[in-house]
C-alpha positions as CSV (number, residue, x, y, z in Angstrom):
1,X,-14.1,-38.8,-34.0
2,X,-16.7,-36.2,-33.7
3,X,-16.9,-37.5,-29.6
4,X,-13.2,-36.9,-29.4
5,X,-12.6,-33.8,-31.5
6,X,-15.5,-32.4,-28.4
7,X,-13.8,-33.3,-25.6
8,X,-10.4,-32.2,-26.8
9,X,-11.9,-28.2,-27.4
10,X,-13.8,-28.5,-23.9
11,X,-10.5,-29.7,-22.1
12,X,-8.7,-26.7,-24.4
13,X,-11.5,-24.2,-22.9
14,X,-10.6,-25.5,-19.4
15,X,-6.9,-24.9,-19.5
16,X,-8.1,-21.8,-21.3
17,X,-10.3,-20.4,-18.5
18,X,-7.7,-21.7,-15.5
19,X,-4.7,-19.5,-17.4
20,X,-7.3,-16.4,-16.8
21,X,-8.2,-17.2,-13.8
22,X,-4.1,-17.2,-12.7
23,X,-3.8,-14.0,-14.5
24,X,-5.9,-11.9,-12.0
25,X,-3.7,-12.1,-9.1
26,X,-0.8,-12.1,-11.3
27,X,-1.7,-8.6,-12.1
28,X,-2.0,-7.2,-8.5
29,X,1.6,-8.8,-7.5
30,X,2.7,-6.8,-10.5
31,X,1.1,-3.8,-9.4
32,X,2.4,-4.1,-5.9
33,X,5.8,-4.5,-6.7
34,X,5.5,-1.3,-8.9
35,X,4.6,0.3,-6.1
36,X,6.8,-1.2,-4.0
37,X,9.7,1.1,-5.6
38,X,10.0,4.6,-6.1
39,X,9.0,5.6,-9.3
40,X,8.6,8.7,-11.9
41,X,5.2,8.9,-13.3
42,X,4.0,11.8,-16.0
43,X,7.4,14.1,-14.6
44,X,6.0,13.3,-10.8
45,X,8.2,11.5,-8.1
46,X,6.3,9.3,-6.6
47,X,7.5,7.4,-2.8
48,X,7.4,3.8,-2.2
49,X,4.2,2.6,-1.1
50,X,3.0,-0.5,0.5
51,X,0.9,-3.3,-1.6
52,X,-2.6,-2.8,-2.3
53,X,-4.8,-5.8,-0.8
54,X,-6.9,-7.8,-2.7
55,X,-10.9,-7.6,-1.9
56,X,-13.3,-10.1,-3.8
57,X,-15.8,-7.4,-3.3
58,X,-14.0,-5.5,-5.8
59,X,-13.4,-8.4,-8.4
60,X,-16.5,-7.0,-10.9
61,X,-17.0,-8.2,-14.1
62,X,-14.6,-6.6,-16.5
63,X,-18.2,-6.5,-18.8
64,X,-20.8,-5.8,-16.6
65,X,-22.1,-1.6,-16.7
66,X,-23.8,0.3,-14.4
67,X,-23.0,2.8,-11.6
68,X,-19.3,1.8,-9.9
69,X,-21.2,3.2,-6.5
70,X,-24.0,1.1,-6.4
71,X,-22.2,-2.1,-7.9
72,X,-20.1,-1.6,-4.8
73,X,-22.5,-1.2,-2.3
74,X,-24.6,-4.1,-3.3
75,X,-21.4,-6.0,-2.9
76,X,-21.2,-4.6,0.4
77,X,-18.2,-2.8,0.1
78,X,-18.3,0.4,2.4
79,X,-16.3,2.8,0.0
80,X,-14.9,6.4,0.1
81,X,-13.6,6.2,-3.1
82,X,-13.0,3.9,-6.1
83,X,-11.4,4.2,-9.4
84,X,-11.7,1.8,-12.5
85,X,-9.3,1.0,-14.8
86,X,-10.9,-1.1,-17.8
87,X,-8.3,-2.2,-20.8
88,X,-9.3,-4.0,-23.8
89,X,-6.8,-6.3,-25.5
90,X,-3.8,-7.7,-23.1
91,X,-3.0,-11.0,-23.5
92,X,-1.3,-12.0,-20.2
93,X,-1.0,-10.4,-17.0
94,X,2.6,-8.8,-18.2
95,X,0.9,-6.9,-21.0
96,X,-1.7,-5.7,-18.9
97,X,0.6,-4.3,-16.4
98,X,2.5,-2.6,-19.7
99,X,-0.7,-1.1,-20.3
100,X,-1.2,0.0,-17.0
101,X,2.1,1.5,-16.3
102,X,1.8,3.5,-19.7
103,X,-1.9,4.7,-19.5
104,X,-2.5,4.8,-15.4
105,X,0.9,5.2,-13.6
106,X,-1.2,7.8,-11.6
107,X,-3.8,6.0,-10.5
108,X,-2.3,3.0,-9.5
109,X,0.3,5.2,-7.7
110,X,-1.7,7.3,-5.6
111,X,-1.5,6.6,-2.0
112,X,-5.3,7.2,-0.9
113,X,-5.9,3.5,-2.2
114,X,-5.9,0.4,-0.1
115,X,-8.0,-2.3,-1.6
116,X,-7.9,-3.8,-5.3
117,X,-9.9,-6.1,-7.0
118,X,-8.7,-7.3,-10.7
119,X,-10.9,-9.4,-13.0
120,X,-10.8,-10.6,-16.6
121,X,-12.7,-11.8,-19.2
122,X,-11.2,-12.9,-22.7
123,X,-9.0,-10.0,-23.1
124,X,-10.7,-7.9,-21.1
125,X,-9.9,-6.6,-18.3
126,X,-11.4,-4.4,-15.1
127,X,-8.8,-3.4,-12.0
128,X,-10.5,-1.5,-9.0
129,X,-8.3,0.3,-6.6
130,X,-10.6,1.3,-3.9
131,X,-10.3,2.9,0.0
132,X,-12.7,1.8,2.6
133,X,-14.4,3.9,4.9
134,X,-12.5,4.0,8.3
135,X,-14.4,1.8,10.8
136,X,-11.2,1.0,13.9
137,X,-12.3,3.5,17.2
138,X,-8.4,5.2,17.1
139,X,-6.9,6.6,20.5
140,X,-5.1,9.7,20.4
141,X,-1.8,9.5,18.3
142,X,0.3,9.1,20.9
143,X,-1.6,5.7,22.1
144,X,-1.4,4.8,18.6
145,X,2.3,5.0,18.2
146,X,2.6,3.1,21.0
147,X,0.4,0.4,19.5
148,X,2.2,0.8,16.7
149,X,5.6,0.2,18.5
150,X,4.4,-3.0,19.6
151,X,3.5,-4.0,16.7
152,X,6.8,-3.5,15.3
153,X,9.0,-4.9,18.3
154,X,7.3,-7.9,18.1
155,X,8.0,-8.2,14.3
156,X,11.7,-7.4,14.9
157,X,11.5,-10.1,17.5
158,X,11.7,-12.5,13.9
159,X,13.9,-13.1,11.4
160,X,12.0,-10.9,7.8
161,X,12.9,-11.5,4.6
162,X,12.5,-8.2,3.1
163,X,12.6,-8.4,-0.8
164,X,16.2,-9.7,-1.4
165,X,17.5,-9.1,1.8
166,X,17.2,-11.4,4.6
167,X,17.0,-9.7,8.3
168,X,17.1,-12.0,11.6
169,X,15.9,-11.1,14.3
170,X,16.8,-8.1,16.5
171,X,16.5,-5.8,20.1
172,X,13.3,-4.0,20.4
173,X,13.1,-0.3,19.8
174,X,12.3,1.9,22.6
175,X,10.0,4.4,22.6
176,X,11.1,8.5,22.1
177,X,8.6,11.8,22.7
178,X,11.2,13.7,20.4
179,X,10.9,11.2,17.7
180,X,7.0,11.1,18.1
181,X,6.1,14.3,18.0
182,X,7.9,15.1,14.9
183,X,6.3,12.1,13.3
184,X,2.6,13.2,14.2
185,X,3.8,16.7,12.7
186,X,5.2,15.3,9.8
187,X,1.4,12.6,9.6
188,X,-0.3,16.3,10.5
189,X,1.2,17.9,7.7
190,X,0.3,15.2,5.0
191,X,-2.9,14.9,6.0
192,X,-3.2,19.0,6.0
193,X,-1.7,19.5,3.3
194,X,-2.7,16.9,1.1
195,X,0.5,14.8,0.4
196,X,2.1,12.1,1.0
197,X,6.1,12.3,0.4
198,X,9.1,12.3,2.8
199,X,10.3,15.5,1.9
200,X,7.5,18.2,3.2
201,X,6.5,21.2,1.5
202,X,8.6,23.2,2.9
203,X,11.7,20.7,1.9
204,X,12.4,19.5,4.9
205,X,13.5,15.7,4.9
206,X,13.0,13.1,8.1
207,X,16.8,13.8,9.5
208,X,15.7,17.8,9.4
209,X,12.1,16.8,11.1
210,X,14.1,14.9,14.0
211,X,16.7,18.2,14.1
212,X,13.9,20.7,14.5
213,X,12.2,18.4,17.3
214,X,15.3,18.1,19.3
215,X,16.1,14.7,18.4
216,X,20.0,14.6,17.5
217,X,21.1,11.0,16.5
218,X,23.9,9.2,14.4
219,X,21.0,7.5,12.0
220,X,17.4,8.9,11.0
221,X,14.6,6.4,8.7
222,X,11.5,7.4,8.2
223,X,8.1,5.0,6.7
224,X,4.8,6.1,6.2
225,X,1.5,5.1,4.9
226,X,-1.5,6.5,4.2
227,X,-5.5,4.8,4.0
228,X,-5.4,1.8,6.5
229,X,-7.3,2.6,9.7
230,X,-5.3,0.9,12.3
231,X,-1.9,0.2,13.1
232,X,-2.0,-3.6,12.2
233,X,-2.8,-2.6,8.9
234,X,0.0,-0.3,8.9
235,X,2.6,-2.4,10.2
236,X,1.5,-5.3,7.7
237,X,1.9,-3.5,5.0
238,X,5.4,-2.0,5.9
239,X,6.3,-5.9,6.4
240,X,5.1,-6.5,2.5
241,X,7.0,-3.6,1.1
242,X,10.8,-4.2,1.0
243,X,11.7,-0.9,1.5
244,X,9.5,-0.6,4.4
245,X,10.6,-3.9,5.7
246,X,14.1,-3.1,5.8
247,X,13.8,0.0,7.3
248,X,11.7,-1.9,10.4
249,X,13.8,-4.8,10.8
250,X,17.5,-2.4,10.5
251,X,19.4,-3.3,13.5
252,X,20.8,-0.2,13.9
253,X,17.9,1.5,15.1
254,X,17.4,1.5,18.4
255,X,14.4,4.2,18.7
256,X,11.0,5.1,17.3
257,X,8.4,7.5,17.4
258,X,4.9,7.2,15.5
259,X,1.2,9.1,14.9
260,X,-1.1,9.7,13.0
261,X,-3.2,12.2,11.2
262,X,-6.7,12.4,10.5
263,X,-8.0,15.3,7.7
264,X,-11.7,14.1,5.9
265,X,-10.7,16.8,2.9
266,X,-7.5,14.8,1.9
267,X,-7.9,12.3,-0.4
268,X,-6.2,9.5,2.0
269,X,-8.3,10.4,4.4
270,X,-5.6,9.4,7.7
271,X,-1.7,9.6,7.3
272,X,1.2,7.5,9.2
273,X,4.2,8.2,10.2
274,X,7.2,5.8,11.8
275,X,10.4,7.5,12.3
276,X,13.7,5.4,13.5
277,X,16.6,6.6,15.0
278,X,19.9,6.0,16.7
279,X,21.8,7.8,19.6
């Protein structure tokens, strides 16, 4: 009895210990798809932005102390900029991501990060959101939209499933000066000014940025990202973010312009822009 009564609490720990483990990444899909939609957060709009990707280096012991810095480093991560959210008592990954959006909509929502790491232990719990420093040698922003627009043609080239709507594929997007310099503007301006929103601070929206640049077209979409240091990274993410997605794969656009902005004072450190449009 006493033999089976053992093996019955270690099989109990294992399911135990394998639930947790299934809980980790069940937390970052939740916080992705939070920030996959636009949301209100302490009376602040906030855009949708793409998913955050997961980094082992950042999975640290929900337990373990010390300086955040030097954890990071020792884990060879190359960071700009971390923060930690610790919580004490969730039960499952839903109630963590209750506690999250209640206590850290902020942080979880600001646009600067790039990488997460999420680990647990009992009912403890430790989420990282962290930016790299920027390592890709960037051409000029011009050579960089045009990488982007690649990038993006050959994605339209396949049939997307972009959240609950499927896309198949479509043309290729041609390339417009008009449409590209107001998206470096727009890229200059959040990385300038600190921001990162579709409307600028002077109000103007994406259909008003293409106005003022001499673009005039039946349809105007806008998507833009902030943190990742190459336009792989951007496109990617715009594929994993529904919004984003949809915007790329639209068959009515036939046009696109993109840049990039580079300012080491904002907290984002480089800024994206991607605007569509149709003739």
């Amino acid at each position: 009895m006493r033999a089976l009564s053992f093996s019955v609490a270690v099989a109990s720990l294992m399911l135990a210990s394998h639930a947790h483990a299934a809980d980790a990444p069940e937390l970052v899909q939740a916080i992705n798809a939070y920030r996959g939609q636009m949301q209100s957060c302490q009376g602040q709009a906030y855009a949708e932005l793409p998913p955050l990707a997961s980094d082992p280096r950042l999975n640290q012991s929900a337990g373990r102390a010390g300086d955040l810095q030097q954890t990071l480093a020792q884990a060879n991560y190359p960071m700009v900029s971390v923060r930690a959210i610790t919580l004490s008592g969730p039960r499952d990954a839903a109630s963590a991501m209750t506690a999250v959006r209640e206590s850290f909509c902020q942080v979880v929502l600001d646009p600067q990060f790039v990488d997460i790491g999420v680990s647990r232990e009992g009912r403890d719990w430790r989420v990282l959101l962290a930016r790299p420093l920027m390592t890709a040698r960037l051409g000029d922003w011009q050579a960089e939209g045009q990488r982007l627009l690649e990038m993006v043609n050959s994605a339209r080239s396949q049939p997307h499933q972009c959240g609950a709507q499927a896309f198949a594929a479509t043309t290729p997007l041609a390339w417009n000066a008009l449409l590209g310099t107001a998206a470096e503007g727009h890229s200059r301006a959040m990385a300038n000014q600190n921001f990162f929103d579709h409307k600028d601070r002077d109000g103007h929206t994406p259909g008003d940025r293409a106005e003022l640049a001499g673009y005039v077209g039946q349809a105007i979409g806008e998507n833009i990202a902030a943190g990742q240091d190459d336009p792989r990274k951007v496109v990617d993410g715009w594929l994993a973010s529904p919004g984003h997605c949809a915007n790329l794969m639209n068959p009515q656009y036939r046009e696109l312009g993109a840049g990039y902005a580079v300012d080491p004072k904002s907290d984002a450190g480089i800024y994206w822009t991607g605007m569509f449009g149709a003739q």
